[in-house]
N, C-alpha and C positions, 0 to 999 in steps of 0.2 A: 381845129386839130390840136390836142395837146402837145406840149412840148415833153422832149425827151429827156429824163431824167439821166446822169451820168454823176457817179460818187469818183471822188477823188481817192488815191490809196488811201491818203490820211483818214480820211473821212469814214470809208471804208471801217477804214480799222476803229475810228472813233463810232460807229453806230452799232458793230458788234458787241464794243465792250457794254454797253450801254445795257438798263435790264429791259428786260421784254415788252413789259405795259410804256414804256417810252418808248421806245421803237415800234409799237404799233402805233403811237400817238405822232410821232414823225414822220411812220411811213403814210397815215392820213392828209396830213399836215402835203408833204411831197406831192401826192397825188394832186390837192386843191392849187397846187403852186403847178404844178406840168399844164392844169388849167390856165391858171389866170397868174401869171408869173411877175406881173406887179399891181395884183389887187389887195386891198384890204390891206395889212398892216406891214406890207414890205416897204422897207425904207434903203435909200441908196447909204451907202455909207462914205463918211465923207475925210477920211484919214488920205492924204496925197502920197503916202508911200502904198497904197493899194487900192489903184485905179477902178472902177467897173465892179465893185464889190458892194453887194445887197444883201440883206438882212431881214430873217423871216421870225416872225415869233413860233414857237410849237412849242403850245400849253404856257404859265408865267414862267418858267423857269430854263426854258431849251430854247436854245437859239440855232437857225440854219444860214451859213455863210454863203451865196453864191453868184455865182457870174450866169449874166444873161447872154446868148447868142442869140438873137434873132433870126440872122440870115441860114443859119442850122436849124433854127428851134429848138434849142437844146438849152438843159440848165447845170453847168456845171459845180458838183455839192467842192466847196472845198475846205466846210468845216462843222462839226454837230456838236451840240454837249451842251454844259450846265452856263448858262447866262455869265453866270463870276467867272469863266476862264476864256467868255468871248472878244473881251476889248483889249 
């Protein structure tokens, strides 16, 4: 059973700004992650001021920030955009 996809306002509002052909290429991307939400190139990230925070590639240049719930199944987004304004 896939996991449940859940945007953050931030996020929210960062994947609107966003132009269209990335945001289908995210909302792709979203989908294979509601699947398999640490397959393939998700990496934990390892900064200690932000515990529980994974990192998805979408396409080279888009990066997706987010927390895993398991005991929910849920993925919560709490950041999208261009790779240079992820770290």
């Amino acid at each position: 059973m896939p996991y449940t996809i859940i945007l953050s306002k931030d996020a929210e509002r960062q994947f609107d700004d966003l132009p269209w052909v990335v945001r289908n290429r995210l909302e792709r991307r979203l989908d294979q992650l509601a699947r398999a939400p640490r397959g393939g190139d998700v990496v934990r990230l390892t900064d200690p001021g932000a515990p529980g925070l994974h990192r998805a590639k979408a396409g080279r240049a888009y990066r997706i920030v987010f927390t895993i719930d398991d005991a929910r199944e849920e993925l919560l987004i709490v950041w999208v955009g261009y790779r240079r304004d992820a770290y």
